[in-house]
C-alpha positions in Angstrom: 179.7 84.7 45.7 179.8 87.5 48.3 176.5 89.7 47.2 175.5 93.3 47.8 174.7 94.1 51.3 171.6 95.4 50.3 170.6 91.6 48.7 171.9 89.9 51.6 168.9 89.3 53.8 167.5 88.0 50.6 170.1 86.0 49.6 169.8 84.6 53.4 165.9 83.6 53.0 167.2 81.6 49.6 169.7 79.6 51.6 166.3 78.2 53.9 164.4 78.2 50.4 167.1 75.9 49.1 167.2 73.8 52.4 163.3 73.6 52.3 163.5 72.5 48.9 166.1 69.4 49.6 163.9 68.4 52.2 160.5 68.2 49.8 162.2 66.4 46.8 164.2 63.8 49.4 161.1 63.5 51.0 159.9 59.9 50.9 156.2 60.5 51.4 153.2 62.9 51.1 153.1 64.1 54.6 156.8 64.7 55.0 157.0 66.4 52.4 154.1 68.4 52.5 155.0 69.8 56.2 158.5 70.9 54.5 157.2 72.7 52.4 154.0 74.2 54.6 157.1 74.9 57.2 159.2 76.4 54.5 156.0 79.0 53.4 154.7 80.1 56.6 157.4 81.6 57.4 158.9 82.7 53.5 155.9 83.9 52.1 156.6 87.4 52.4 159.8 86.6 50.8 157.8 86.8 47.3 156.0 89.8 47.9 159.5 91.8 49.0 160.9 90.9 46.0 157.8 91.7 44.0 156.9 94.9 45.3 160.6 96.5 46.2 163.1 94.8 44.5 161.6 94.8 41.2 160.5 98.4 41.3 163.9 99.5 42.6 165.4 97.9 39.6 163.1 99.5 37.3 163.2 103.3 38.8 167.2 102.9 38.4 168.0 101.0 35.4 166.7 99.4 32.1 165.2 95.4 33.5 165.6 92.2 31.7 162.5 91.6 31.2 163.3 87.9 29.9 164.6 87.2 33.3 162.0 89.5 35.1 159.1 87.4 33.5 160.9 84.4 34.4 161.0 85.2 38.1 157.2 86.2 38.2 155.7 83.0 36.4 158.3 81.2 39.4 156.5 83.2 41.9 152.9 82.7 40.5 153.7 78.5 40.0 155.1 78.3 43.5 152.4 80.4 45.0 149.8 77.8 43.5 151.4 75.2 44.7 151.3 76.3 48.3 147.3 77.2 47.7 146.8 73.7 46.4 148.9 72.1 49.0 146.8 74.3 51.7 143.5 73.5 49.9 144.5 69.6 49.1 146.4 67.1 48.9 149.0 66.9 46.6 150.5 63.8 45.3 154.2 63.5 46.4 155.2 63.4 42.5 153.6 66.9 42.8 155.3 68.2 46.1 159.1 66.9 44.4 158.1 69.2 41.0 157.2 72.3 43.8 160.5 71.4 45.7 162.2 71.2 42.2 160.8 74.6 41.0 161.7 76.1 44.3 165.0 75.0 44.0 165.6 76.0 40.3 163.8 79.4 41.1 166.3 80.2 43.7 169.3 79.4 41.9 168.2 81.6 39.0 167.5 84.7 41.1 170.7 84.3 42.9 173.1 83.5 39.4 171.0 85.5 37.1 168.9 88.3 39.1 170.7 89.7 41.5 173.9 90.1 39.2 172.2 92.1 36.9 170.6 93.6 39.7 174.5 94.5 41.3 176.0 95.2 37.5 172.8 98.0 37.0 172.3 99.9 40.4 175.0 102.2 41.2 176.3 102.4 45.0 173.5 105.1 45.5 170.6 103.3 44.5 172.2 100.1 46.0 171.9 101.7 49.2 168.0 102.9 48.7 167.1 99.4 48.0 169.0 98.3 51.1 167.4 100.5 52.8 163.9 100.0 51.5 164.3 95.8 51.9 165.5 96.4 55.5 162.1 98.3 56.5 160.6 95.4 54.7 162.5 92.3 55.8 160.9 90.9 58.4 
């Protein structure tokens, strides 16, 4: 599905979120998958925190949010966040790096089915183009 231009560099950081996240549940053992993941977050992090602190605002200074799906896409955030701070702080087990790679993967594939549809279906062309803007300054 061809998204908004404005989501696009988004929608481009899920495509490594949902590489990252093959690679940690196929993973075999601890370490391999551990250095997925660790890979995956040093450089995605900020991903989170773009979403959290522009997308979702824009959404809600335009339109009327689901706040089902918006609740949804925060407790994703906070559960993957504390998996990277466990995984930095300890070992995990590689039963727990599959579920992280698992939730990353089901994370992603909500936001880009679910989210960003009624993110397109709400903003008119206007406000698509503020957001754009705004996620471009961001976007690393």
């Amino acid at each position: 599905m061809k998204r908004a231009d404005a989501l696009q560099p988004l929608s481009r950081d899920h495509l490594k979120a949902l590489l990252a996240a093959k690679r940690v549940v196929d993973a075999g053992d601890v370490d391999t998958a551990a250095t997925a993941f660790l890979r995956f977050w040093e450089v995605e992090r900020d991903h989170f925190r773009i979403e959290e602190e522009i997308l979702l605002p824009h959404w809600a200074a335009h339109a009327e949010v689901d706040v089902v799906a918006v609740e949804r896409m925060l407790a994703d955030h906070l559960a993957i966040r504390a998996g990277a701070l466990r995984l930095e702080r300890e070992e995990l087990s590689l039963a727990d790096l599959h579920a992280l790679g698992t939730r990353l993967h089901d994370h992603v594939r909500f936001e880009e089915r679910v989210v960003f549809g009624m993110i397109e279906d709400a903003l008119d062309p206007a406000a698509m183009d503020r957001l754009g803007a705004a996620l471009a300054l961001a976007h690393p």
